[in-house]
ROFI-231849 format. One record per atom (N, C-alpha, C, O): x, y, z; atom name; residue number from 1. Coordinates in steps of 0.1 Angstrom, whole numbers. Example, Ala and Ser with C-alpha at 12.3 -4.5 7.8 and 13.67 -1.06 7.14 Angstrom:
REM ROFI-231849
PT      xx      yy      zz   site   pos
PT     132     -57      78      N     1
PT     123     -45      78     CA     1
PT     132     -33      78      C     1
PT     142     -33      85      O     1
PT     128     -22      71      N     2
PT     137     -11      71     CA     2
PT     129       0      79      C     2
PT     134      11      80      O     2
***
This chain:
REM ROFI-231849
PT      xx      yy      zz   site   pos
PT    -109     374      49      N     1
PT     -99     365      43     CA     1
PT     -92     373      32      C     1
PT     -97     380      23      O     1
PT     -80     371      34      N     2
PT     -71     379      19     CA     2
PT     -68     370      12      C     2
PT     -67     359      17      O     2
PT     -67     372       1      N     3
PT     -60     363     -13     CA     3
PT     -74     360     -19      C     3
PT     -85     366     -19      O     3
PT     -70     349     -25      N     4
PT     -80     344     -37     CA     4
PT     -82     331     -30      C     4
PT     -73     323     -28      O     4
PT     -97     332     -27      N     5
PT    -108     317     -22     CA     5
PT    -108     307     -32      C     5
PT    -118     305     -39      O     5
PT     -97     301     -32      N     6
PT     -98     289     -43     CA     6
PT    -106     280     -34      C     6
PT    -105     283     -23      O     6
PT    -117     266     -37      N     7
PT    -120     261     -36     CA     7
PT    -113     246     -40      C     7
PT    -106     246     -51      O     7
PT    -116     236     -34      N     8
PT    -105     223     -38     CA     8
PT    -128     213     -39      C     8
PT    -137     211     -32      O     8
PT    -123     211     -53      N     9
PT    -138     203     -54     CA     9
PT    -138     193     -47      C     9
PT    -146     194     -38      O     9
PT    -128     179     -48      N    10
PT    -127     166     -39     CA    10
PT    -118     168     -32      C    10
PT    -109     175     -36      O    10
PT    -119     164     -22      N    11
PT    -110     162     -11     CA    11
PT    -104     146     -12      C    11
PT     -92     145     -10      O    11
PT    -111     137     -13      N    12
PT    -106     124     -13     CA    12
PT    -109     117     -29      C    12
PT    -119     120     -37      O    12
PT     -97     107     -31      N    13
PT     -96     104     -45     CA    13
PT    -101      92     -41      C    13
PT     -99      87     -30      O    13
PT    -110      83     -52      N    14
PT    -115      72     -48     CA    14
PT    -108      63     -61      C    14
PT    -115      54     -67      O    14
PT     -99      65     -64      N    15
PT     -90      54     -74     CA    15
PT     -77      51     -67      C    15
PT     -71      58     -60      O    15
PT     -75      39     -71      N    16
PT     -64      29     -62     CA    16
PT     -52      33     -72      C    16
PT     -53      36     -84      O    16
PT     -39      31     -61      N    17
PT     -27      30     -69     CA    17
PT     -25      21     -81      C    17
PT     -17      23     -90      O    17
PT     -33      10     -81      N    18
PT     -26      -2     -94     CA    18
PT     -34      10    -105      C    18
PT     -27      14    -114      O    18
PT     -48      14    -104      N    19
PT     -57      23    -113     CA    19
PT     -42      36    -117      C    19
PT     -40      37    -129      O    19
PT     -35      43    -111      N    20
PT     -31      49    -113     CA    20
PT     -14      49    -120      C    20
PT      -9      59    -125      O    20
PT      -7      34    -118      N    21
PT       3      33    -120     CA    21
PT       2      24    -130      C    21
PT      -4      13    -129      O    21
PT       7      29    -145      N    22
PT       8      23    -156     CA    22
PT      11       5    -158      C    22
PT      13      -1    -148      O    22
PT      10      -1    -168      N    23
PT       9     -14    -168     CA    23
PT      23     -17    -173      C    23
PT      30     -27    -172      O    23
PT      26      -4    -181      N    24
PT      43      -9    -185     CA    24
PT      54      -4    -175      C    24
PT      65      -4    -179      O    24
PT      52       0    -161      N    25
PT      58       7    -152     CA    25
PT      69      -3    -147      C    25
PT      67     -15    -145      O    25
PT      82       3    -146      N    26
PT      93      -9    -140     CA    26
PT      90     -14    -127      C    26
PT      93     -25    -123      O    26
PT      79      -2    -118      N    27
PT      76     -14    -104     CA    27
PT      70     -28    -105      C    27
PT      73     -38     -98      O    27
PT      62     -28    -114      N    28
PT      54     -37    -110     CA    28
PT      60     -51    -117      C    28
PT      51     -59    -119      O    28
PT      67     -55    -118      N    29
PT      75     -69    -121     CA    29
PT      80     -67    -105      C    29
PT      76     -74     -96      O    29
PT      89     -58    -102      N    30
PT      95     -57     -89     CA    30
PT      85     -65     -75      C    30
PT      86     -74     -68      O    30
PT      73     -53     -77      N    31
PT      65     -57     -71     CA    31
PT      59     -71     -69      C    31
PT      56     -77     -58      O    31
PT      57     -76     -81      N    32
PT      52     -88     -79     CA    32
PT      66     -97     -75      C    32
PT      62    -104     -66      O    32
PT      77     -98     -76      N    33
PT      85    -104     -71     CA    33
PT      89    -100     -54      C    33
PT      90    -110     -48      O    33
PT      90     -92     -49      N    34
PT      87     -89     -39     CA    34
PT      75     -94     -28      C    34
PT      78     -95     -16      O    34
PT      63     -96     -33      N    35
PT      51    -103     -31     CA    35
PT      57    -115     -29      C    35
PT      59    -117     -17      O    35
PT      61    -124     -34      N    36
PT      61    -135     -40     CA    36
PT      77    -140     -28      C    36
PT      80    -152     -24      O    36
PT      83    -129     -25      N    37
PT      93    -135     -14     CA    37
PT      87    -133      -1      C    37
PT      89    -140       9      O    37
PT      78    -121      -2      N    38
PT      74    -119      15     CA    38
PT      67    -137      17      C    38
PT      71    -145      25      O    38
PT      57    -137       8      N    39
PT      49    -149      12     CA    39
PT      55    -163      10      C    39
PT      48    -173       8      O    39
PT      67    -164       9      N    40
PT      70    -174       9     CA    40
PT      82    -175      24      C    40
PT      88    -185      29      O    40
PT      83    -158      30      N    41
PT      89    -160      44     CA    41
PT      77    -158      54      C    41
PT      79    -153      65      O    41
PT      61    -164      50      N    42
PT      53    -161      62     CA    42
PT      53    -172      71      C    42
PT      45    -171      80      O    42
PT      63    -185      73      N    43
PT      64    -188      81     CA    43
PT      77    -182      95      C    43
PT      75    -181     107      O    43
PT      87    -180      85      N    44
PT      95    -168      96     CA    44
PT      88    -158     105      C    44
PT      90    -157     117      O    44
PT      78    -149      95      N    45
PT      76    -140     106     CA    45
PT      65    -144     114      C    45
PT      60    -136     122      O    45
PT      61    -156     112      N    46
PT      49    -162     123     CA    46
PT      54    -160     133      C    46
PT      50    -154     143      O    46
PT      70    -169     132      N    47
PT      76    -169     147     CA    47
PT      81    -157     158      C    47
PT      83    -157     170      O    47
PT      81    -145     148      N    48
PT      83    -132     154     CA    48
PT      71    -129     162      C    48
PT      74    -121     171      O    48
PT      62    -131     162      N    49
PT      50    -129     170     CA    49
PT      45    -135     175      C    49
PT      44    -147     173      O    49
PT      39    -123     189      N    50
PT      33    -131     200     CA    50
PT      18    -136     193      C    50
PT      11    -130     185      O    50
PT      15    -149     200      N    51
PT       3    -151     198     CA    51
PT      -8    -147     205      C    51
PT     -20    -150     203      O    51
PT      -4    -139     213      N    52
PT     -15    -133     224     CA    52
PT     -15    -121     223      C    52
PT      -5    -115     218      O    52
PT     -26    -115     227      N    53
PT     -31    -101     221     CA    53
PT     -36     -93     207      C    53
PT     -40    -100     198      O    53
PT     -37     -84     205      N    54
PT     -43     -83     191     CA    54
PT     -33     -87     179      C    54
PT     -21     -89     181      O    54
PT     -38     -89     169      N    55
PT     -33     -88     158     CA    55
PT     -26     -78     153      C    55
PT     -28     -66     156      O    55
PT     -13     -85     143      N    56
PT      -3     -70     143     CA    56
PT      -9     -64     130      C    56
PT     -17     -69     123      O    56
PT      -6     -55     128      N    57
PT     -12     -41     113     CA    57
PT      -3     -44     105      C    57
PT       9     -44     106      O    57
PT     -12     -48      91      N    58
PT      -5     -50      83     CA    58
PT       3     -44      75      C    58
PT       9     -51      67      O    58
***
C-alpha cells in the first residue's frame, strides 16, 4: 500500500440530528411548522394510497 495508513476509529455515529443541530438554529421553528402541516394533510394523502399491499416508506 502507498501513502499514509490512516485509520478512521468509528465508522458509524450513534448521535441523532436534533443532538447535533443547535436549539437556537432557524430550522427548527420551520421544522416544527412543517410537521404540523404535513399532519394536518394526513387525511389527503390517505387517499393517495392503495390500501392493498405493503405499507408505503416513510
Amino acid at each position: 500500500m502507498r501513502g499514509l495508513d490512516l485509520k478512521q476509529d468509528e465508522l458509524f455515529s450513534y448521535t441523532t440530528l436534533e443532538q447535533r443541530i443547535p436549539n437556537d438554529h432557524p430550522l427548527r421553528p420551520l421544522r416544527r411548522l412543517v410537521d404540523t402541516v404535513l399532519a394536518s394533510m394526513d387525511r389527503d394523502f390517505d387517499g393517495l394510497y392503495s390500501r392493498r399491499g405493503r405499507a408505503s416508506i416513510a
